[in-house]
N, C-alpha and C positions, 0 to 999 in steps of 0.2 A: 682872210687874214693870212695870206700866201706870205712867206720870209719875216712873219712876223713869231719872235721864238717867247712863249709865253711864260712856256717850263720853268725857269727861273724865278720870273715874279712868284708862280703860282707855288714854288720850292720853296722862296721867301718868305709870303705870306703865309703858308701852315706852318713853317718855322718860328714865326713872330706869334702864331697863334698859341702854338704848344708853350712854346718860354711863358707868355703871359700867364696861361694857364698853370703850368707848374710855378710859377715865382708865385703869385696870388692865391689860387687853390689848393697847391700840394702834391701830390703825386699821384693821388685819386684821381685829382680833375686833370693830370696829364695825361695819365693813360686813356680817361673815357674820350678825352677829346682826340689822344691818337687812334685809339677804336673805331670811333664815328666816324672820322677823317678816310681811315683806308675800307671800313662799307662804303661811305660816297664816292672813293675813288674806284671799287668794284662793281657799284651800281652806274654808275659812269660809263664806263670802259663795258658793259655790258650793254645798256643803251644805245651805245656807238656801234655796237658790233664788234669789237676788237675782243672781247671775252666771249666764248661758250660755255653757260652755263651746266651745260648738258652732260659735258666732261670733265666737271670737275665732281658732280652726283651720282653720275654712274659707276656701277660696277664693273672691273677688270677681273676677266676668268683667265 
């Protein structure tokens, strides 16, 4: 998928998801769906290798 730029849809679509979700469930069901939304976007990007998990749990002396 070289020069193919996804970002966008994929901006769009959890934007279309959250509205739905806040217009119909509330603001309960917005946030839980913004919650899940950025764990699967840190399980993601962790999977990928672009996230250490290693440095965000350890301790700084």
């Amino acid at each position: 998928m070289e020069g193919v730029q996804v970002w966008p849809i994929v901006g769009l679509a959890f934007g279309s998801v959250l509205g739905i979700a806040g217009a119909f469930g509330g603001f309960g069901a917005f946030v839980l769906v913004l919650v899940l939304g950025l764990l699967g976007f840190l399980a993601g990007r962790a999977i990928q290798g672009d996230l250490d998990l290693a440095d965000l749990f350890t301790r700084r002396t």
